[in-house]
N, C-alpha and C positions, 0 to 999 in steps of 0.2 A: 188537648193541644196537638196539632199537628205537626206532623215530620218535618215539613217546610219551615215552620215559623220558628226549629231549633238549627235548622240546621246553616253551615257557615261556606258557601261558595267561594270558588276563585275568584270570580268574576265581583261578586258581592265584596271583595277586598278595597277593589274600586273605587265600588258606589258608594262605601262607606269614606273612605280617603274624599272622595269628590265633594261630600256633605261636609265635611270638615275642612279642608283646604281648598276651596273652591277656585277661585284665580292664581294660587300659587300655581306655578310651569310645575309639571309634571315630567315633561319628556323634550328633550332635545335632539334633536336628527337633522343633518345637514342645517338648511336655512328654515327649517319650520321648528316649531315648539306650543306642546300642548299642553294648557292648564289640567287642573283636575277635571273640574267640570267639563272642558269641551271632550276631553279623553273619554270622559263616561259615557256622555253622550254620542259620541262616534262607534266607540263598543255598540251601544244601543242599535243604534243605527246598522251597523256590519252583522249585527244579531239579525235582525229583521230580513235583510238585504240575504243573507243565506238562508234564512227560510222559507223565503216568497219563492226560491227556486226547486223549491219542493223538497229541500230536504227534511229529517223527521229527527225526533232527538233518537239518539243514539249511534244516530249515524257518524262513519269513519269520515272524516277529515284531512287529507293531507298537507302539510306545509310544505313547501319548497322553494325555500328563498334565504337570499342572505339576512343581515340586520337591517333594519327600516322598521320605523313609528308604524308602518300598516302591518306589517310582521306579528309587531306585539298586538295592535286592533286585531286581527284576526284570531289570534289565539284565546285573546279576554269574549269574543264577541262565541266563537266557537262555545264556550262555557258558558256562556250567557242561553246560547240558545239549546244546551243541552245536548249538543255535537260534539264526539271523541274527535277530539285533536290528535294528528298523527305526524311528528315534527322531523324529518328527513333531511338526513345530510346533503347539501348544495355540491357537493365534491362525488356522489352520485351519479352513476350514468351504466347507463345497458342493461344487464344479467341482474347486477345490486342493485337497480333502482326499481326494475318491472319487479325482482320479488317480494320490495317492502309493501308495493303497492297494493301487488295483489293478496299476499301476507294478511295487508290490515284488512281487504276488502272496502275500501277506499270509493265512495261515491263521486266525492270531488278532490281536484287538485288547485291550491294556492298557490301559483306561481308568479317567479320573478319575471318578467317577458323577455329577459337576457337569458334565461336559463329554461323557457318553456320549447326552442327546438329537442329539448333531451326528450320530452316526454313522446314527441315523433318517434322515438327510437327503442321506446320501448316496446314489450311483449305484445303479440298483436290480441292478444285474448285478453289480456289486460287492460288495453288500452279501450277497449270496446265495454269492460266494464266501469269504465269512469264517465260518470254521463254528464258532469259541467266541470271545464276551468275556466278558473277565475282568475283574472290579474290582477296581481297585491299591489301595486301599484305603477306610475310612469303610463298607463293609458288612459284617451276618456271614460271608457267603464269601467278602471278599475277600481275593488273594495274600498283603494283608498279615496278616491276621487267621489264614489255614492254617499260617500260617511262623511264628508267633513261639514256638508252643510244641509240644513233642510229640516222635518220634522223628525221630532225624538220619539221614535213607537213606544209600544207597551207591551215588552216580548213576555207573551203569553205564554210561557211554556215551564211548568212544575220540573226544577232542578232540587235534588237535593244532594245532601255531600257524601249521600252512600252510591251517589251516579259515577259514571267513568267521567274522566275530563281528560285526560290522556292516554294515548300509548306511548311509552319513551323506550324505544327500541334499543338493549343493550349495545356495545360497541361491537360486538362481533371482531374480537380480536383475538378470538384460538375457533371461533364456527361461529355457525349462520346467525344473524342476530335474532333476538327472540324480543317479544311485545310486552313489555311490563304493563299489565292493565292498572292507570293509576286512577282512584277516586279523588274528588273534589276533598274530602275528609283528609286523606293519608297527605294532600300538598298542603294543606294550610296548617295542618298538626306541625309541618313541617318549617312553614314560614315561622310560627314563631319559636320553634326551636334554633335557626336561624338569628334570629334578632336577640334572642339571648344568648346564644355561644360567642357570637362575633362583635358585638357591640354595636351594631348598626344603630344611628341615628337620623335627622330627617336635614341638621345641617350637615351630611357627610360631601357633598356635590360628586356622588360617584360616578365615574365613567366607567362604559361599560364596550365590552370589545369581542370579547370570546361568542362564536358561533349562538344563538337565540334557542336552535333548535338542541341544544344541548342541554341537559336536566342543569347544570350549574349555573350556567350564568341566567337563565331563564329564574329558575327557584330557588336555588339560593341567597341569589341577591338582588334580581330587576324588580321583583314582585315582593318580597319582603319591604327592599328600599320604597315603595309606591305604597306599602299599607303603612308605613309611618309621613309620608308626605314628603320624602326626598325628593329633590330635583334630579333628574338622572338622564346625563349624555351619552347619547348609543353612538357607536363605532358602526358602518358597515360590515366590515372585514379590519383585523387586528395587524397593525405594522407597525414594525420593534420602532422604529425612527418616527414616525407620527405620534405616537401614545408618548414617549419619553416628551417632545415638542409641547403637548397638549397637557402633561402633569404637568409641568413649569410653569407654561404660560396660563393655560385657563384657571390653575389654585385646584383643581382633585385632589382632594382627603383621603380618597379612598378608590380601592383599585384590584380589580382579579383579573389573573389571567392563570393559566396551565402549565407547568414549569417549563415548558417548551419555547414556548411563548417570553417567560422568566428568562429561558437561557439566549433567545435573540436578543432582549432586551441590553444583556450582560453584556453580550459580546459587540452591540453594536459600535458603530464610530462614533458617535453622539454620546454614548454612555459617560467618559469622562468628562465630558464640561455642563451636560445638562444638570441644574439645578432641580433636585426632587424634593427641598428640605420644606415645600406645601404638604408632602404626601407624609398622611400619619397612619394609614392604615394600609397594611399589602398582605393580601390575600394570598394563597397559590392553593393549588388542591386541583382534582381530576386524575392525575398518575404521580410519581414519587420526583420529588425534587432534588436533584443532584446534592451531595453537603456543599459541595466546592462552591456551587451559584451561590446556594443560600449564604454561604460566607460574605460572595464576594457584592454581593446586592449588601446585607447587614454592614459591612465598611463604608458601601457609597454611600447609605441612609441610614447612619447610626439611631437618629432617634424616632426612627418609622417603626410602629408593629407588626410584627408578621404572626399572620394566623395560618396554618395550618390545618386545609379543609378533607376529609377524609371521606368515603364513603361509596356510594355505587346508585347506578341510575333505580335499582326495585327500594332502594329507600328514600328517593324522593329528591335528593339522593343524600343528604348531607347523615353523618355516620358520628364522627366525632372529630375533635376541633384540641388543637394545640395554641394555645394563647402566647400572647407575646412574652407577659411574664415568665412563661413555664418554656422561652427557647431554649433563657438561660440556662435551665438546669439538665433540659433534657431537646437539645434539639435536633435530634434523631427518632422523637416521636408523633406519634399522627394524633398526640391527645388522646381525651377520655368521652367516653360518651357525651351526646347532648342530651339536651332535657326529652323528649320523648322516645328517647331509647337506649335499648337494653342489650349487652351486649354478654359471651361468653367466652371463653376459648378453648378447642373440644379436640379430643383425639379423632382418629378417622369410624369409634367404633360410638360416637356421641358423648364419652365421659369427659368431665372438665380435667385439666391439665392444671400442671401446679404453678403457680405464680412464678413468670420467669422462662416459663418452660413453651416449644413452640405446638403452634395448632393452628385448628380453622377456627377464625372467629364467626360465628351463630348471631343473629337477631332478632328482636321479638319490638315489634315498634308497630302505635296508630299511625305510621307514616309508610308501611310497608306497602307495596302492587299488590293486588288481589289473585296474583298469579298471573302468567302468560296466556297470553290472548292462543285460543284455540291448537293449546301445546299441552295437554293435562301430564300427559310423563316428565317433560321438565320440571312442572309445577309439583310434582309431587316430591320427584327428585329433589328440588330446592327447598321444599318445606318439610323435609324426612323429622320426625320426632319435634313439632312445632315450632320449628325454630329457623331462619330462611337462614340459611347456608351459602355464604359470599363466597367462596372460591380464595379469600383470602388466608394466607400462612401467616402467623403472627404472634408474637409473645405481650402478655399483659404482666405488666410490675404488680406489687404489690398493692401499689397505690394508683393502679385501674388506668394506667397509663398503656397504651399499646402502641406497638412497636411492631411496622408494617415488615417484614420477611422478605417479601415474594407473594404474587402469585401464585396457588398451587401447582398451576399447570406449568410458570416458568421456573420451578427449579428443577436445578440442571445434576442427572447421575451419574458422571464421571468414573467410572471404575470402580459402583459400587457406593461409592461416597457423593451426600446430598449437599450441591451448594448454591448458594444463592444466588440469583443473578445481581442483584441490586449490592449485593458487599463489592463485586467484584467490576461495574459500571460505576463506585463510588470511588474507585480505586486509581481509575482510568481517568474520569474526570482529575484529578490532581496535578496531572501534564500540564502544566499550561498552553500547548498545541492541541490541546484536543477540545475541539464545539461541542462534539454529541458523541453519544456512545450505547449501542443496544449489547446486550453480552444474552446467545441464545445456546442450545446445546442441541448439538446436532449430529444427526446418526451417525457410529464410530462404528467400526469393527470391534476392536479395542477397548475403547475405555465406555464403548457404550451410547454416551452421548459424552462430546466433543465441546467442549469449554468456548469458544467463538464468538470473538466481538468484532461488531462492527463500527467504526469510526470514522466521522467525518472531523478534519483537521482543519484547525483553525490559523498554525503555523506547522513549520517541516519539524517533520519526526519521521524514523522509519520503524518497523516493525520491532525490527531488534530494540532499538531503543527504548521505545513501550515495554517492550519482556523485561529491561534491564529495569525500569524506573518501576514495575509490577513486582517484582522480585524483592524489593527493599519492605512492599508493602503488606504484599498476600504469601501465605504457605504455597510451595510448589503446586499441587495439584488441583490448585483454583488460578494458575495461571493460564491467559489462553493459548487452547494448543493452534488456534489460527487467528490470524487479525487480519478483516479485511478494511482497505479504506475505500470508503464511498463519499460520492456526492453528497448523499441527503438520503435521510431515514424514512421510512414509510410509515406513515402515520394519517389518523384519519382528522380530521377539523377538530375535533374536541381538545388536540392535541397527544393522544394518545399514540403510541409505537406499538403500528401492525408486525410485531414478533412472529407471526406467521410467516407471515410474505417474506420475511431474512432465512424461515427456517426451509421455504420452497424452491428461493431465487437465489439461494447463496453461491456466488462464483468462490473459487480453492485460487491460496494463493500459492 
């Protein structure tokens, strides 16, 4: 028996959905919508269509583009033909864009034709080594426009599921991002770990909104949802007042977005009169969810589920998952493992810690990256004593429940004493004036590092008054010693808060 004939492709998720649900819609985007069948065959098609131009399996790949049905056809068609997908933030441009490029070593670029002047602007040594781009769609040649109609090839090309099928570039929000090398194998171990934690089914009609190029809403849930035969509406770009609009009116079941995203949602003008009692499932996951939102979404949708999605783009990325049942008792946790993974929680010298007690959480999962693309000291670094090493601070109950901390890198040492940043952002939120809030620690003479949050306000408050409303809530010296108010947090698409750029750019108030 050959390697081929056991092994289980991305792309083969598909082809397999297509045989089975053949004219059910698979995919909705603006005014078009694709069955399963024509889906597969456009894959097929976009497979072909990048091979005729010489490219070879193994070859880098880059996306760059928003959401659009030709976004996903590129991605399935990249796997079909044995080409590493390289999926790149659309917010992107200059120094960070030439060095993912040249990073993954990139033959070709998928681009949006709104967003293809960026790629003029990058590195000129770079630029010289990309030798086709392609338009994802909106022109006569683009990938989308060769693929929708015409002959169905026969991509000849031996994948198996010990191949790469992506690089999914960490977020790079304490240094440079790095190439998680993912195999065909580690995403689909992972889809249906996915489809058992979260309950997805195939009447869920989920809408889908969060960035494509991002490991979540791409594999956790567009590509799980499409191998049980969902119907599944893509969003371009995610806005709090559209999506609330589109839960009521279109009937969505089911729905992810990044707490960030959660928290536009909460605080929009809409939020009070929209009707959400269609929606029975709500997801959140990518970074930590404020308690106060989570409360204050669980009042507007009493009998919505919320899942709680955990984890990190080198596992695929989904980690472990907090079910609705289990908010009641504990909803201040990130859940317990999924089914293809294993989790521990270790002192800094590799021993486990006692139940209760804080650590790194360690994993051992067929969902894990192969390591980082042409970085072996990271890769060894992360995989020290077999076990990948998330960067996560976090305590596990007894009953395997874990309980996110921090970041390692974000907690903050005040005069000696370790505190967290996320107790002390959960604190903040509680103001009813307050939208957002990052709490980083920044270099002190004194206390070493410097307690410091940053706030963007949703009604008036002044500084003082946050000290005074903080003081009812945290011990002294997890108060902060500065509060700045800003505009808006920096953060990249995935929805994630670049704590960096507050701890380089921070103005003194």
């Amino acid at each position: 028996m050959s390697l081929l004939t056991r092994s289980s492709t991305v792309d083969g998720i598909v082809r397999r959905s297509a045989q089975t649900f053949r004219e059910r819609v698979a995919l909705r985007f603006e005014d078009r919508e694709w069955t399963y069948a024509a889906l597969d065959a456009a894959v097929s098609r976009a497979a072909g269509h990048l091979l005729g131009l010489g490219l070879e399996k193994g070859d880098r790949v880059a996306a760059y583009g928003k959401n659009s049905d030709a976004y996903l056809i590129a991605f399935l068609a990249c796997a079909r033909a044995g080409l590493v997908h390289v999926p790149l933030n659309y917010n992107l441009t200059g120094v960070e864009l030439s060095y993912l490029l040249g990073q993954s070593g990139s033959r070709a670029v998928l681009v949006d034709p709104g967003l293809a002047p960026q790629l003029d602007r990058v590195d000129e040594e770079v630029a010289r080594s990309i030798e086709h781009r392609i338009a994802l769609r909106d022109t006569a040649d683009s990938l989308l426009t060769v693929t929708r109609e015409g002959e169905v090839p026969e991509v000849d090309v031996d994948v198996a599921d010990s191949d790469l099928a992506q690089f999914l570039y960490t977020s790079g929000t304490t240094s440079r991002p790095k190439a998680a090398m993912m195999s065909h194998k580690a995403l689909v171990h992972e889809y249906l770990s996915c489809l058992v934690a979260l309950d997805l089914q195939a009447d869920d009609h989920p809408l889908h909104v969060m960035p494509l190029y991002h490991s979540a809403q791409m594999h956790v849930f567009l590509l799980p949802w499409l191998a049980i035969g969902a119907t599944n509406t893509l969003l371009e770009v995610p806005d709090a007042g559209e999506i609330l609009r589109r839960i009521e009116q279109d009937g969505h079941r089911a729905f992810f977005a990044a707490p960030t995203l959660w928290v536009a949602m909460a605080n929009h003008a809409d939020f009070a009169t929209r009707n959400l009692d269609g929606l029975q499932k709500a997801y959140y996951g990518a970074s930590i969810m404020p308690g106060p939102i989570l409360q204050r979404l669980q009042e507007k949708a009493p009998a919505v589920g919320f899942y709680n999605c955990f984890g990190q783009s080198e596992v695929a990325p989904l980690c472990t998952v907090l079910r609705p049942e289990e908010h009641r008792e504990r909803p201040d946790s990130a859940g317990r493992p999924v089914l293809f993974v294993e989790a521990r929680v270790v002192d800094p010298e590799g021993n486990d810690v006692a139940a209760g007690e804080s650590g790194e959480i360690v994993y051992r999962s067929p969902q894990l990256c192969d390591g980082y693309f042409d970085n072996p000291a990271a890769t060894e670094e992360a995989f020290t004593g077999g076990w990948f090493h998330s960067g996560d601070l976090v305590r596990m109950d007894e009953a395997g429940y874990v309980f996110v901390v921090d970041r390692i890198k974000d907690v903050i040492n005040t005069g000696g004493v370790l505190v967290a940043s996320r107790e002390i952002e959960d604190a903040i939120y509680t103001h009813p004036a307050v939208a957002e809030v990052a709490v980083v620690g920044m270099p002190d003479e004194k206390w070493v590092e410097a307690v410091s949050a940053f706030v963007v306000r949703r009604g008036d408050v002044t500084a003082e008054e946050l000290e005074a409303h903080l003081r009812e809530r945290l011990a002294s010296f997890k108060i902060p010693k500065r509060i700045e108010f800003i505009d808006a947090l920096p953060r990249n698409a995935s929805g994630k808060i670049l704590k960096r750029e507050l701890r380089a750019d921070a103005p003194r108030r």
